[in-house]
MDAnalysis code that builds the backbone (N, CA, C; Angstrom):
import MDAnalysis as mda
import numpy as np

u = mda.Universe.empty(456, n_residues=152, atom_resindex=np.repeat(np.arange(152), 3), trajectory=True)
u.add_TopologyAttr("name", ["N", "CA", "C"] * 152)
u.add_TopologyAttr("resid", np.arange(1, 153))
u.add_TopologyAttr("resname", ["UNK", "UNK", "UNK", "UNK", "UNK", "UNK", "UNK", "UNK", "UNK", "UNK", "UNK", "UNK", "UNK", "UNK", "UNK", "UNK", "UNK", "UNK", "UNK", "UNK", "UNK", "UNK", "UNK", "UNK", "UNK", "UNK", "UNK", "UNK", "UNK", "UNK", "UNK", "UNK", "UNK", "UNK", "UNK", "UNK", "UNK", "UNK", "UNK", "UNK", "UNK", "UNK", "UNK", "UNK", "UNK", "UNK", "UNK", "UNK", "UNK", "UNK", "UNK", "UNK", "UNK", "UNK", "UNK", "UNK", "UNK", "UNK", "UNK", "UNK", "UNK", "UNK", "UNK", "UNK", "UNK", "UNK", "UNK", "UNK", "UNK", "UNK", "UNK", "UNK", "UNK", "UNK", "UNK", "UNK", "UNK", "UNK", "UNK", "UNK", "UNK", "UNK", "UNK", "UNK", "UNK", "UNK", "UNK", "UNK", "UNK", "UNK", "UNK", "UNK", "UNK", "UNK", "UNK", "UNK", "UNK", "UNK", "UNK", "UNK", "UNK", "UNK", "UNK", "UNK", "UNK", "UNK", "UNK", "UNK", "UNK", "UNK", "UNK", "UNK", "UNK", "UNK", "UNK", "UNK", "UNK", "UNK", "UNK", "UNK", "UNK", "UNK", "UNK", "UNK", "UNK", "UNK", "UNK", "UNK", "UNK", "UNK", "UNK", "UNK", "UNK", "UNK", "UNK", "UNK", "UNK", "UNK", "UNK", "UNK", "UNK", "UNK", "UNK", "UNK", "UNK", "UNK", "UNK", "UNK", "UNK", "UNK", "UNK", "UNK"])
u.atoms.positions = np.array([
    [50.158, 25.310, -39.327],
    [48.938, 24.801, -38.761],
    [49.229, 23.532, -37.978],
    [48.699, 23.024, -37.140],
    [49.085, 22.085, -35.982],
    [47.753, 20.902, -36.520],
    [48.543, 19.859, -36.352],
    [48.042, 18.872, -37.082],
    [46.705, 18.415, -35.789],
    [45.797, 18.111, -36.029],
    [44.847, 17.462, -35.256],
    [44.708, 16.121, -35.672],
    [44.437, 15.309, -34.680],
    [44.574, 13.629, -34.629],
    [43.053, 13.399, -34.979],
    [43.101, 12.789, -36.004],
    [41.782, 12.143, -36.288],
    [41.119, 10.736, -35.854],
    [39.746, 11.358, -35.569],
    [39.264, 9.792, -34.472],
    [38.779, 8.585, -35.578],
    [39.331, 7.938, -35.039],
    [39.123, 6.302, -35.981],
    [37.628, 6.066, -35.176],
    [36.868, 6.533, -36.488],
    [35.244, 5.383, -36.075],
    [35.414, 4.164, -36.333],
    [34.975, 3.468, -34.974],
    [34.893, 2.047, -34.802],
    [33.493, 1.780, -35.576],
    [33.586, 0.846, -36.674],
    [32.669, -0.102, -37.369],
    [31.413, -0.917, -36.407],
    [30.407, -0.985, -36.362],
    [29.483, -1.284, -35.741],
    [28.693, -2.137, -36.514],
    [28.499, -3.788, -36.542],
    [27.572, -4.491, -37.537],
    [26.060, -3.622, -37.331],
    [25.702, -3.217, -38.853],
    [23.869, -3.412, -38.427],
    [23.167, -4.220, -37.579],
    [23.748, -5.661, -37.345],
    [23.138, -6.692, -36.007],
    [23.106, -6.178, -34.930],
    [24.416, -5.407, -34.564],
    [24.678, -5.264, -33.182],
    [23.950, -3.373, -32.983],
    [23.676, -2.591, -34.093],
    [23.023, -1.509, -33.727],
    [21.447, -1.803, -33.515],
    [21.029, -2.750, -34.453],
    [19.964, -3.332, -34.294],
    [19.015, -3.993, -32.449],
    [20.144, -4.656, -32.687],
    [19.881, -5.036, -30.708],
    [20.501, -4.130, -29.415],
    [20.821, -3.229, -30.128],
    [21.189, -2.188, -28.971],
    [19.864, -1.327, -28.692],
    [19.727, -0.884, -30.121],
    [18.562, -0.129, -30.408],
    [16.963, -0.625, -29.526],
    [16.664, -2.150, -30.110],
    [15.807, -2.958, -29.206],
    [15.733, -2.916, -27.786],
    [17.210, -2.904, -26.796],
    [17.541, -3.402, -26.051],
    [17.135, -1.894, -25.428],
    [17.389, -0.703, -25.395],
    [16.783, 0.732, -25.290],
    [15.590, 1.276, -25.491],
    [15.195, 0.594, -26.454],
    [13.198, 0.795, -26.384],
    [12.512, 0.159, -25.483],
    [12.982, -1.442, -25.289],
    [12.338, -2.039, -23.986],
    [12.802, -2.092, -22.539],
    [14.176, -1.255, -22.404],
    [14.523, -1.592, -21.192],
    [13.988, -1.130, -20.040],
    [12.681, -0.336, -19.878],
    [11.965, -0.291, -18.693],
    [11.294, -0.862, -18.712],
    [10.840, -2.119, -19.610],
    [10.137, -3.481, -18.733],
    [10.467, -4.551, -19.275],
    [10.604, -5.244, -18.123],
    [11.432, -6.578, -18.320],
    [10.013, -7.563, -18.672],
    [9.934, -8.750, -19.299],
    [9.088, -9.323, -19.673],
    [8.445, -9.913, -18.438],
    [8.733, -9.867, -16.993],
    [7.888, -9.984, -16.141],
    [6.702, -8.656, -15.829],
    [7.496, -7.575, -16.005],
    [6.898, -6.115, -15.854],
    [5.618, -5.880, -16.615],
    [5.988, -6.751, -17.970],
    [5.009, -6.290, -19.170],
    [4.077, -7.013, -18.906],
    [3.022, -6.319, -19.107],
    [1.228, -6.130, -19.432],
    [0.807, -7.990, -20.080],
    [0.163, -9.141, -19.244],
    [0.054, -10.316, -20.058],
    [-1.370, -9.106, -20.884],
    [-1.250, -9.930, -22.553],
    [-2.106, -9.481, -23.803],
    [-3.571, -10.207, -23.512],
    [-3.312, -11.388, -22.041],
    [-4.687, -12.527, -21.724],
    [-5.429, -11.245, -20.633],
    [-4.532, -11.344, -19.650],
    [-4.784, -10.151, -19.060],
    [-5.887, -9.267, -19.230],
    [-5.204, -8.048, -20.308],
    [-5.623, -7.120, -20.532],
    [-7.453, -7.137, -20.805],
    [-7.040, -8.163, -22.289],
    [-8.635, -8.557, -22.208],
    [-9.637, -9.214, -21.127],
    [-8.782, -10.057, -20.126],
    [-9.547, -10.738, -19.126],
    [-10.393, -8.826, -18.305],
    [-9.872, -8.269, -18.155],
    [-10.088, -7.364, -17.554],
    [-11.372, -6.600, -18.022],
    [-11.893, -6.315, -19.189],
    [-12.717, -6.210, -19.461],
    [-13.823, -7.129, -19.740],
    [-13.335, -8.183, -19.970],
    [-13.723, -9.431, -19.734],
    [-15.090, -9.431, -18.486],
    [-14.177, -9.411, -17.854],
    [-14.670, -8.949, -16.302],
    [-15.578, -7.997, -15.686],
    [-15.548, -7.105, -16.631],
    [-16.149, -5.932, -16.276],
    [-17.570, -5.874, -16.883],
    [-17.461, -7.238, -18.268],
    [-18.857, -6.988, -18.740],
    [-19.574, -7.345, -17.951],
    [-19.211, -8.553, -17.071],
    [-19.811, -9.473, -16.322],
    [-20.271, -8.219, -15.135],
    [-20.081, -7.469, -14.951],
    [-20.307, -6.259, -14.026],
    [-22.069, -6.826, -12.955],
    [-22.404, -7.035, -11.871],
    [-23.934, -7.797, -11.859],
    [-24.333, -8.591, -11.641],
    [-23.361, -9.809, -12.436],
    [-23.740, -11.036, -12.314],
    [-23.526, -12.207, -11.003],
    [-24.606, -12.120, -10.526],
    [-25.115, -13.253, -9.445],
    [-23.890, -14.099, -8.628],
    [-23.452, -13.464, -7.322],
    [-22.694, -14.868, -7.188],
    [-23.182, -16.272, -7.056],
    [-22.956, -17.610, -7.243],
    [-23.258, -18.537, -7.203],
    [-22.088, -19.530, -7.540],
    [-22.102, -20.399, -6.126],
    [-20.674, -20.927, -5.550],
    [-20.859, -21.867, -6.952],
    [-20.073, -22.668, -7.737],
    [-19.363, -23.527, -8.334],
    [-19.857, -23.034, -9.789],
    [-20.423, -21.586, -10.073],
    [-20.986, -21.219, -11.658],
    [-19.112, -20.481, -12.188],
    [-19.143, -20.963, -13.045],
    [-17.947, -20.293, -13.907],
    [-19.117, -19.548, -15.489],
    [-19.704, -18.891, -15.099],
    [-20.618, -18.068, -16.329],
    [-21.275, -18.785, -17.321],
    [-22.191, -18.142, -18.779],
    [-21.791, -16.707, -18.397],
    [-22.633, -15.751, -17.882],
    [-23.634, -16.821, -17.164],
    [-24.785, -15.853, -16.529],
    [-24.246, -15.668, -14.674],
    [-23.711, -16.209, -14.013],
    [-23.412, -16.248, -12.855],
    [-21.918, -17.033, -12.820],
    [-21.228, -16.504, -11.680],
    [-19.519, -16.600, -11.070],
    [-19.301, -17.427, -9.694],
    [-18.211, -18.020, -9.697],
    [-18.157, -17.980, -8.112],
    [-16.690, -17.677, -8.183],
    [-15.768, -16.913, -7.487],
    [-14.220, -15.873, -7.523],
    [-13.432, -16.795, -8.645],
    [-13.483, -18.411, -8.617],
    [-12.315, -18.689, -9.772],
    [-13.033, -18.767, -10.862],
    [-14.531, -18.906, -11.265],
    [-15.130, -18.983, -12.105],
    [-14.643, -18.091, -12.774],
    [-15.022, -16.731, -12.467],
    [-15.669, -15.402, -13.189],
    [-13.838, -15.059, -13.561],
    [-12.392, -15.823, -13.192],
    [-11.446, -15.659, -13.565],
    [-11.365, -16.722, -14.802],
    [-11.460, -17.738, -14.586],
    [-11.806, -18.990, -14.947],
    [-12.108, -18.817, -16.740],
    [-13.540, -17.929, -16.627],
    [-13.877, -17.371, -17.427],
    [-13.625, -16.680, -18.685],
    [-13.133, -14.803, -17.726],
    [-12.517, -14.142, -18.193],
    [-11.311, -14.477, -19.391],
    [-10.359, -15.034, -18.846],
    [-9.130, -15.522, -19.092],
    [-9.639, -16.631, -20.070],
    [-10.293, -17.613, -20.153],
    [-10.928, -18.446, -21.043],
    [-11.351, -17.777, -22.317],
    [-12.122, -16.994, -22.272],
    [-12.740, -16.170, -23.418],
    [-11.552, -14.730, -23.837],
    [-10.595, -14.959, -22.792],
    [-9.342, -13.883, -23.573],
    [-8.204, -14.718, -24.369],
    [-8.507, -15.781, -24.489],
    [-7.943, -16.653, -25.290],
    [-6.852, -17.619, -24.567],
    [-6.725, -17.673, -22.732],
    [-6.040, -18.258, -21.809],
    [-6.838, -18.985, -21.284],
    [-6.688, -20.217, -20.989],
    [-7.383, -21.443, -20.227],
    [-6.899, -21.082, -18.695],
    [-7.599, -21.036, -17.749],
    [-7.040, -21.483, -16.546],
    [-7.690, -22.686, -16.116],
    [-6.872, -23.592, -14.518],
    [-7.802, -24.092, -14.127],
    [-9.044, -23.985, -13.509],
    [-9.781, -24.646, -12.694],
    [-11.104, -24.664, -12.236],
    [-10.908, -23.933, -10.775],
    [-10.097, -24.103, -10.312],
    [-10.185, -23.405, -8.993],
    [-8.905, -22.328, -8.701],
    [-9.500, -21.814, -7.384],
    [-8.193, -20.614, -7.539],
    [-6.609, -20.682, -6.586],
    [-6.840, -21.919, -5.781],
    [-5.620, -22.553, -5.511],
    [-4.629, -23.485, -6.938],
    [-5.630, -23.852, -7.828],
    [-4.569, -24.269, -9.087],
    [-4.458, -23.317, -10.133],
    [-5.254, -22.130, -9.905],
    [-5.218, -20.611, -10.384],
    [-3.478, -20.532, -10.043],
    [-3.451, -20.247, -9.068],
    [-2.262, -19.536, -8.691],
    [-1.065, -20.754, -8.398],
    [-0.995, -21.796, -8.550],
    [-0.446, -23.176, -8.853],
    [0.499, -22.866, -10.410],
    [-0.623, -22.814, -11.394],
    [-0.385, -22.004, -12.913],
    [-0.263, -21.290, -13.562],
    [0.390, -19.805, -12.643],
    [0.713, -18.633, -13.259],
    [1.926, -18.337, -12.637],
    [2.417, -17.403, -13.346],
    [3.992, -17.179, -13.036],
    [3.963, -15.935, -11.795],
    [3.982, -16.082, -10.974],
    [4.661, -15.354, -9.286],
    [4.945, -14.085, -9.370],
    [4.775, -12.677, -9.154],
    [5.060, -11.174, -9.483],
    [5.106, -11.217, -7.947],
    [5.672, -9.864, -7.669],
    [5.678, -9.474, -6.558],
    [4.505, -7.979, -6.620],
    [4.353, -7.706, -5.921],
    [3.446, -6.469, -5.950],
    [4.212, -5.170, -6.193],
    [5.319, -5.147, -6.745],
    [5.532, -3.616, -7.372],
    [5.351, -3.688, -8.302],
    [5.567, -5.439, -9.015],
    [5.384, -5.536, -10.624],
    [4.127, -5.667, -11.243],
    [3.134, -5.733, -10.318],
    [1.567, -5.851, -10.611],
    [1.029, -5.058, -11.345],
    [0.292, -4.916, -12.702],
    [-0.346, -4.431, -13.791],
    [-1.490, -5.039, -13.477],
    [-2.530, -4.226, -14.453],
    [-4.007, -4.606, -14.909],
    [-3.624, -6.144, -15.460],
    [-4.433, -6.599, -15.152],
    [-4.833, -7.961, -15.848],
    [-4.023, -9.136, -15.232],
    [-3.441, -8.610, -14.117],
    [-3.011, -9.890, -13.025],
    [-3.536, -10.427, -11.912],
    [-3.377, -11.632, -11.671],
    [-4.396, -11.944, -10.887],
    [-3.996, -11.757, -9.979],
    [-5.052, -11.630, -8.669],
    [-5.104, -11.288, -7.133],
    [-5.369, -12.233, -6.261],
    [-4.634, -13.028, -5.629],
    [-4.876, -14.370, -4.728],
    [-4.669, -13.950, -3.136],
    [-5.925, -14.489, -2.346],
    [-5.958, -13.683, -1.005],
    [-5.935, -15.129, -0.424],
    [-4.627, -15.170, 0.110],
    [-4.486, -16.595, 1.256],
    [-5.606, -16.840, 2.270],
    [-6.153, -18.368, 2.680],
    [-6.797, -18.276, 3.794],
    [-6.143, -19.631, 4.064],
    [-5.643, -19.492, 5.293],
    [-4.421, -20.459, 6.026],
    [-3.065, -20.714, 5.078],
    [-3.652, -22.397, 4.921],
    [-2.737, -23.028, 4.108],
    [-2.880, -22.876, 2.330],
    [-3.926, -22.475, 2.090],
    [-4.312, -22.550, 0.946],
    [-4.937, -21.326, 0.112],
    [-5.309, -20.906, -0.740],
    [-5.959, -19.755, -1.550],
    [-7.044, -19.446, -1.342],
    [-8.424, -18.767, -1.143],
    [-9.308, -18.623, -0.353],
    [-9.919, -18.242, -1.311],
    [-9.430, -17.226, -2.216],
    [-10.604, -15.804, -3.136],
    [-8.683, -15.728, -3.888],
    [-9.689, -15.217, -5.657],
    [-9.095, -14.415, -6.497],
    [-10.026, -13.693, -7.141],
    [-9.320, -12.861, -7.912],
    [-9.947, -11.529, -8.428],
    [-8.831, -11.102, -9.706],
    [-9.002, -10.200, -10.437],
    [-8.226, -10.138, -11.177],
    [-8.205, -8.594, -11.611],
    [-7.111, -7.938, -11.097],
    [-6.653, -6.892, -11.186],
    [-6.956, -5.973, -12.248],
    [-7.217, -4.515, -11.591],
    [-7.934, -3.981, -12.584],
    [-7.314, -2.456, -12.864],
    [-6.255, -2.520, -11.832],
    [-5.392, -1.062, -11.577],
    [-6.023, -0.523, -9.895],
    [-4.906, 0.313, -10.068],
    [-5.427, 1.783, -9.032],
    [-5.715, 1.020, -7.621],
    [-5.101, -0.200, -7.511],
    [-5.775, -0.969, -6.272],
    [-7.012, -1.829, -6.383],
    [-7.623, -1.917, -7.267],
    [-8.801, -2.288, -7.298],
    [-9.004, -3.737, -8.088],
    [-10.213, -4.659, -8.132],
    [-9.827, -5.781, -8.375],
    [-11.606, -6.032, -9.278],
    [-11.251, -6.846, -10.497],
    [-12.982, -7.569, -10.506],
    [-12.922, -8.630, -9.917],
    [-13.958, -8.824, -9.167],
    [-14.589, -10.204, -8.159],
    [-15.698, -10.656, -8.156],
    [-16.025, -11.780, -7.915],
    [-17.061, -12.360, -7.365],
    [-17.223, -12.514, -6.200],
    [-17.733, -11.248, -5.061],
    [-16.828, -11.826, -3.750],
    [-17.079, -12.915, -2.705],
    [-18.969, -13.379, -2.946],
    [-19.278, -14.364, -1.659],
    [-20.505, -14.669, -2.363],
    [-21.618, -15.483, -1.578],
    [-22.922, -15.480, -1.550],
    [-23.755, -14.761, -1.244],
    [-24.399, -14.429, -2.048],
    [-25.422, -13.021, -1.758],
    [-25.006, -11.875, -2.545],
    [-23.686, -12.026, -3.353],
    [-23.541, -9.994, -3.715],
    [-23.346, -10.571, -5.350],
    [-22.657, -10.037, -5.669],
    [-22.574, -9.695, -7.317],
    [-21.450, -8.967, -8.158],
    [-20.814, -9.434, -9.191],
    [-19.629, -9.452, -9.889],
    [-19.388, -7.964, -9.266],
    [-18.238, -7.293, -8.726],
    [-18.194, -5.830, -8.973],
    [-17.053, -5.688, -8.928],
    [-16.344, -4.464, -8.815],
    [-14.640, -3.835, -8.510],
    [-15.218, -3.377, -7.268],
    [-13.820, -3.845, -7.079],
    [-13.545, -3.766, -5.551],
    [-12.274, -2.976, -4.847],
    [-11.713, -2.209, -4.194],
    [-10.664, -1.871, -3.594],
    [-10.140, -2.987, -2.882],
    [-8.501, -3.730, -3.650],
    [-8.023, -4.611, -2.384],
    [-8.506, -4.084, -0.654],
    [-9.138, -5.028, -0.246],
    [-9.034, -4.819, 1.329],
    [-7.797, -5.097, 2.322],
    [-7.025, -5.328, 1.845],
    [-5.799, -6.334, 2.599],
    [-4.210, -6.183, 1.889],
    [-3.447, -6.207, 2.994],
    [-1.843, -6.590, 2.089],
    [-1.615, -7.791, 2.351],
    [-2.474, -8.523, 2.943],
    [-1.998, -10.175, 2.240],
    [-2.943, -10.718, 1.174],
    [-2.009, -10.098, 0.359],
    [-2.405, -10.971, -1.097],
    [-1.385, -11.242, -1.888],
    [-1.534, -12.211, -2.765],
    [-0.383, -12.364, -3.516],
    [-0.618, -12.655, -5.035],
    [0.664, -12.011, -6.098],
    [0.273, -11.698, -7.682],
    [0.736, -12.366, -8.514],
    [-0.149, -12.819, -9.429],
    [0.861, -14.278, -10.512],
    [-0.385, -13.592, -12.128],
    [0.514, -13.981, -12.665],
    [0.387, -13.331, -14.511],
    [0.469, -15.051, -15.357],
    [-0.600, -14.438, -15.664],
    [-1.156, -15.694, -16.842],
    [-0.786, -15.292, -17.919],
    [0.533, -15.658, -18.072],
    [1.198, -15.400, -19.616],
    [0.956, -16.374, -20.380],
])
């Protein structure tokens, strides 16, 4: 009979199967990718508000004006933001738009500065407060200049 060579199993700490293992359950999203938990709730958040009155400098919870009704949201999802939506997007961490999920916010430049946010709701679509005269609703982004930052 012809001798066959036997394979030496290499020893593997439980530590290191442990973080391999980890490292394979999460590796299709990197902690920028992943879903903020402020987010998620801001999003419905948002949606209760579904109606409610725009009115320039109201942050709720009867009436919005665009950083308010984020302002808000994110406030009562257990995330503070600031008061407006140029220090909105000042204080959240920068995504690019492939990495954009529900519950990130939506900042639409006007010149030099931030103009309108909204806060992402999927599928393209955004909750807003959008002007004077209309009322909290989802909206289809209108535009590709916008830009995406996550309130982690």
């Amino acid at each position: 009979m012809p001798k066959t060579k036997k394979r030496r199993r290499k020893h593997r700490s439980p530590a290191l199967l442990l973080a391999i293992s980890v490292t394979a359950l999460f590796a299709h999203a990197s902690p920028v990718q992943a879903a903020s938990p402020y987010g998620i709730k801001a999003v419905a958040i948002a949606a209760s508000k579904e109606g409610a009155p725009y009115v320039y400098g109201a942050t709720g919870p009867e009436a919005f004006d665009c950083s308010g009704l984020t302002l808000y949201a994110f406030r009562e999802a257990g995330r503070p933001l600031p008061r407006t939506a140029e220090a909105q997007y000042e204080n959240t961490l920068h995504i690019p738009r492939t990495q954009r999920v529900s519950g990130d916010l939506v900042f639409f430049p006007k010149g030099s500065t931030i103009g309108h946010v909204g806060i992402y709701a999927g599928d393209g679509k955004i909750w807003h407060a959008p002007k004077p005269g209309t009322r909290v609703r989802l909206e289809r982004i209108w535009t590709g200049a916008v830009r995406y930052a996550r309130a982690n």
